[in-house]
C-alpha positions in Angstrom: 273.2 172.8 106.1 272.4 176.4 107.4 273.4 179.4 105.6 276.0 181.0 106.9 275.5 184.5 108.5 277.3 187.9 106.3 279.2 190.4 107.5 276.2 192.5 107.7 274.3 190.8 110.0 277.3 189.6 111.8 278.2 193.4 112.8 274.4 193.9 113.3 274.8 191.0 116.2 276.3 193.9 118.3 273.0 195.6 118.5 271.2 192.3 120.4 272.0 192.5 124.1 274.7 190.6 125.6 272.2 187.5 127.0 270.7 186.9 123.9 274.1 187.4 121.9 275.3 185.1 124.6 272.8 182.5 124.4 272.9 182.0 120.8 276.6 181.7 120.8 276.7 179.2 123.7 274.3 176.9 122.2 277.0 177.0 119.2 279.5 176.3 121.6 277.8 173.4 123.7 277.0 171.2 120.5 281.1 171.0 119.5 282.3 171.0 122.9 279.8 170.3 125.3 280.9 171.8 129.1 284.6 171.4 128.6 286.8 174.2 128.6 290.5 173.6 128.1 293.7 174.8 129.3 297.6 174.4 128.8 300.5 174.2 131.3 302.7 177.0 129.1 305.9 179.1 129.9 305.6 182.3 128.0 308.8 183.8 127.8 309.6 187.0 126.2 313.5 186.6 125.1 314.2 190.5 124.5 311.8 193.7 124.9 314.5 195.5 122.4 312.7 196.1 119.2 313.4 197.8 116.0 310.0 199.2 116.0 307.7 201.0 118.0 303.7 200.2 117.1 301.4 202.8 118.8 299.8 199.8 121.0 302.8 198.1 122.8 304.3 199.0 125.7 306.8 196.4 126.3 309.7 197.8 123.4 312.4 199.1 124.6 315.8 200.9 122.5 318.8 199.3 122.9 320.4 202.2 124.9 317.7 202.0 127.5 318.6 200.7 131.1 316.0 198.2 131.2 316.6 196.9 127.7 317.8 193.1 127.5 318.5 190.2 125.4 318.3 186.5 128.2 321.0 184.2 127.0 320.2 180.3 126.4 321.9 179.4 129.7 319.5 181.9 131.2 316.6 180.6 129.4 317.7 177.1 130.3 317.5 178.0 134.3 314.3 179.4 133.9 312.6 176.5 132.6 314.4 174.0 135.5 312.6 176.3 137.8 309.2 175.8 136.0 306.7 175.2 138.8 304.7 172.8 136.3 305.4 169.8 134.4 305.2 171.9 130.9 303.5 170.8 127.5 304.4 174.0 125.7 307.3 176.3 125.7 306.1 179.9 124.2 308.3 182.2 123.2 307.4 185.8 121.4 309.8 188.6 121.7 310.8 192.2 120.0 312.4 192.7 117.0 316.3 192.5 117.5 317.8 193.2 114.1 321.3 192.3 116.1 320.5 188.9 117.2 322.5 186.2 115.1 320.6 183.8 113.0 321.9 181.1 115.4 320.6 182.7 118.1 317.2 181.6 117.1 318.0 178.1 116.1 320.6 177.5 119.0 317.5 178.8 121.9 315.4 176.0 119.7 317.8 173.4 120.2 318.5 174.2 123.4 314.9 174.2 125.2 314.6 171.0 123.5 316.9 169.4 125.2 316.1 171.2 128.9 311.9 170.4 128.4 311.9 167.2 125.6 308.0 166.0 126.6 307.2 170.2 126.1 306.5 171.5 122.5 307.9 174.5 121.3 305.5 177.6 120.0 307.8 179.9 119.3 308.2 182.9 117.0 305.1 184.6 115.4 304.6 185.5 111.4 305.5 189.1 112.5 308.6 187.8 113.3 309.4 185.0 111.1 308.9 187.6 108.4 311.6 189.9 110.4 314.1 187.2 110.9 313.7 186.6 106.4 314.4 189.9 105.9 317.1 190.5 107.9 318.9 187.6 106.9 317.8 188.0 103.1 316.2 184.3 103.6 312.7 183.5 102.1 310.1 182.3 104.6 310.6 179.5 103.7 314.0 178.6 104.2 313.4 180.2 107.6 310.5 178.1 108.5 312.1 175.4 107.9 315.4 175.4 109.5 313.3 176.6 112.6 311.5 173.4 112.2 314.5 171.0 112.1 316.3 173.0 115.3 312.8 172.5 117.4 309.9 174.4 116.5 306.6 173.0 116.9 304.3 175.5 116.4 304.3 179.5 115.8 301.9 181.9 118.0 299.6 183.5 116.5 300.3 187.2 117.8 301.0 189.8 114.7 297.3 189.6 113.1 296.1 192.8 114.9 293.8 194.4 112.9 293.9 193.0 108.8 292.0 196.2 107.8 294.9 198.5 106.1 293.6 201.9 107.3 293.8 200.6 110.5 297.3 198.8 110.3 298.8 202.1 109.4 297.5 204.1 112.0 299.2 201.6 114.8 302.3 200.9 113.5 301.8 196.9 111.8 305.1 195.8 110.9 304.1 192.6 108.7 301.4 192.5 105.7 298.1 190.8 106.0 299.5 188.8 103.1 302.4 188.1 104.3 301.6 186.9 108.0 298.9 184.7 106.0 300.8 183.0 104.1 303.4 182.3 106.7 300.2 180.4 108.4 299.5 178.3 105.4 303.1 177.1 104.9 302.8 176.2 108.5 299.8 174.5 107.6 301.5 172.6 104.5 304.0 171.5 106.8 301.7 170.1 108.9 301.9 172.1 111.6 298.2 173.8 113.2 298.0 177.6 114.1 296.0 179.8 115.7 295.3 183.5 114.7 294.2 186.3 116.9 292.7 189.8 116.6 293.8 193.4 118.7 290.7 195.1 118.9 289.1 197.9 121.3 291.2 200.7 120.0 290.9 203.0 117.1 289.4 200.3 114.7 285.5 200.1 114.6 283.4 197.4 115.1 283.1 197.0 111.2 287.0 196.3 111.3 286.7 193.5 113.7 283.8 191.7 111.4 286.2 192.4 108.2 289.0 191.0 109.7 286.7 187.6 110.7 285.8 187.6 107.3 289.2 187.5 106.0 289.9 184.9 108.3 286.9 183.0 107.5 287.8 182.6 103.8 291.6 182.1 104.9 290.4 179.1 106.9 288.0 177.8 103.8 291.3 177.5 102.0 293.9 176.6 104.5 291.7 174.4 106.8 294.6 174.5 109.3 293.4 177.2 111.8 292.7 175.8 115.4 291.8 179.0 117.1 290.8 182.3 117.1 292.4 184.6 119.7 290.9 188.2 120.3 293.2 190.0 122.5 291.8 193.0 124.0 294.0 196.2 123.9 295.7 197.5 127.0 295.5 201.1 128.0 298.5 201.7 130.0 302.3 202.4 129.1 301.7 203.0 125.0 301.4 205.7 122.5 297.7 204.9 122.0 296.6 205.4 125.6 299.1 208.6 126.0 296.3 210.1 122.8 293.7 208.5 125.5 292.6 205.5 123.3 291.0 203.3 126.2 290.6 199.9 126.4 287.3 197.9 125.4 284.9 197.7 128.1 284.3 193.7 129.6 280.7 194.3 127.7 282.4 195.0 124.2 284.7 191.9 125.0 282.0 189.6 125.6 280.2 190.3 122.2 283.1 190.4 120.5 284.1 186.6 121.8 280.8 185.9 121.1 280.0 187.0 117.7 283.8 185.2 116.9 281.7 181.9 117.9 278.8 182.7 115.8 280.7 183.7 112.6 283.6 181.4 112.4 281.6 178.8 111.7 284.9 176.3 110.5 287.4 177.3 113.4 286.7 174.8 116.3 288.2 177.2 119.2 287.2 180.1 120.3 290.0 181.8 123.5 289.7 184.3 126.0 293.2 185.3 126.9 292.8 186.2 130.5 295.7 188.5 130.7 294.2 190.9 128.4 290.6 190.3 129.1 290.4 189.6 133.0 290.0 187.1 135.4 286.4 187.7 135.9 285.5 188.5 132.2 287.1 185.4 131.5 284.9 183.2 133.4 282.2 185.0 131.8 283.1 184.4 128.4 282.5 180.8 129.0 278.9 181.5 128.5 279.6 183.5 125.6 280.9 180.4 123.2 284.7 180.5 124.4 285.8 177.1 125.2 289.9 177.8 126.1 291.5 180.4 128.5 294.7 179.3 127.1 297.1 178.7 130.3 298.8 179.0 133.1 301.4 181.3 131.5 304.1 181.7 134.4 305.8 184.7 132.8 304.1 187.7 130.5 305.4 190.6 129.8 303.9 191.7 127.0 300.3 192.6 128.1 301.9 193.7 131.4 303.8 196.5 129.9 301.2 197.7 128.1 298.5 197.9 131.0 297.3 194.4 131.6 296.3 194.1 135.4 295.9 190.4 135.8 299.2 188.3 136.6 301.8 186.8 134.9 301.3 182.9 135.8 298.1 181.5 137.5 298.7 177.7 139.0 296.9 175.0 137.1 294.5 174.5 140.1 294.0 178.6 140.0 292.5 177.8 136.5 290.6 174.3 137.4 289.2 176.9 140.1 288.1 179.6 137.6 286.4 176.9 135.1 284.5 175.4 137.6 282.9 178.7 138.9 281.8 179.0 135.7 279.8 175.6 136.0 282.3 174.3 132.8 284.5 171.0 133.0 288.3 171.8 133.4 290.3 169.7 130.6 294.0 170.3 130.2 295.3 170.1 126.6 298.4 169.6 124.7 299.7 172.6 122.4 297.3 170.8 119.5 294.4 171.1 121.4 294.4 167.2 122.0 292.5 166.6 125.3 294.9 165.6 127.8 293.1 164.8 131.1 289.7 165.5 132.5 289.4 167.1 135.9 
């Protein structure tokens, strides 16, 4: 068994240049998953851009007193997902902070897109904001988790991680504890139920940060074992705080080593994801010589990202991605929420 690499000389893997950092971590990636690179027909559906808080990096909050503020109803969200243009496997739902919302509201939207999509699974409601909804309702996460689970809930995102580094978590605004979005994971992960984790990086956290916060990761996956993937998102530099101070986003060099030294040093997390609406079309295809084997999915509406300077689009047709995969000289496979392989294309 090789010895695995330290955070030393994982941070001093920046220094290589971007083919040999690139090569190493694709020959990582070929032996688990050969050419394949997978994908999901998702709807990703933001339910409300109000939020209690304001974190230096988003720009999709809004107050409640603003005009373009909103809360969609379940009879809206039930429309939207008739209208789907795919046959959906996953229903994604990630949204502000709405202290006002009713606890049913969260169980009833559960219950309901279960009924409208039943073949789709539900990934709805990151640690960020199970921990919210506990608090607010002076329920333990728990009790939350699991009345979640029995209205619907399949699967929570794994958005919220940002940066596990403290220094850094104050300086943007992090609403949830490292601790506490962990161990929302591994009662996920006790109930059976996979995650996926990711990581905001490119903005006033150092390289060093990124490394710590695999590391933490690392040794949370040694223990938990339930971690599917690992999701760095790359910071957007439009339309928040942090790019009004003139914090810019990470250039498609400093995403690419970052996927790829993600490869290298999680050696017990079997996926590795470029999300395309933060990092690119074009840096995306990339990647998958760079040990990423998922560029999650089709998406059909984001608002997140957009808000907050993303340029790519909201939804790209399943044959958009097939398209990108095989430019990249990778085999398109669509997937299940689980990552179980679907079909081959």
């Amino acid at each position: 068994m090789s010895t695995r690499i330290t955070e030393k000389e994982a941070l001093e893997l920046y220094d290589l240049p971007l083919g040999d950092l690139a090569k190493r971590a694709h020959e990582i990636k070929l032996a688990r998953h050969g050419y394949k690179v997978s994908f999901i027909k998702t709807y990703y559906m933001n339910f409300t851009n109000i939020c209690q808080h304001a974190c230096k990096y988003c720009g999709f909050r809004r107050n409640k007193r603003q005009s373009d503020a909103y809360v969609l109803s379940h009879e809206q969200i039930e429309e939207k997902l008739k209208k789907a243009p795919e046959t959906l496997k996953e229903v994604w739902l990630s949204s502000g902070l709405h202290k006002d919302l009713p606890y049913d509201y969260y169980t009833g939207l559960l219950k309901r897109i279960k009924r409208t999509v039943p073949d789709a699974l539900i990934k709805a409601f990151t640690a960020v904001e199970i921990d919210f909804i506990a608090k607010n309702f002076n329920k333990t996460h728990e009790e939350v988790l699991d009345d979640l689970i029995e209205a619907g809930l399949g699967r929570i995102p794994g958005g919220g991680a940002e940066i596990f580094d403290i220094e850094i978590r104050d300086k943007i605004d992090i609403k949830t504890r490292t601790e506490d979005y962990l161990k929302i994971h591994k009662l996920c992960h006790e109930r059976g139920i996979p995650t996926s984790v990711t990581m905001l990086f490119g903005h006033v956290e150092e390289r060093r940060h990124r490394i710590k916060h695999m590391e933490v990761l690392r040794r949370f996956q040694d223990e938990s074992s339930g971690v599917q993937a690992f999701i760095p998102l790359a910071y957007q530099d439009k339309n928040n705080p942090l790019a009004k101070q003139g914090v810019k986003s990470p250039s498609p060099i400093e995403i690419l080593k970052t996927l790829a030294i993600a490869r290298i040093y999680l050696d017990n997390i079997d996926h590795i994801q470029s999300f395309w609406i933060d990092s690119g079309i074009e840096t995306t295809q990339v990647s998958l010589h760079c040990g990423v084997n998922d560029v999650n999915g089709t998406m059909i509406e984001e608002n997140i990202a957009r808000e907050s300077g993303s340029n790519s689009g909201v939804y790209e047709p399943t044959d958009n991605l097939i398209s990108w995969i095989r430019g990249a000289s990778m085999i398109p496979v669509e997937r299940d929420s689980r990552f179980n392989i679907l079909r081959e294309y």
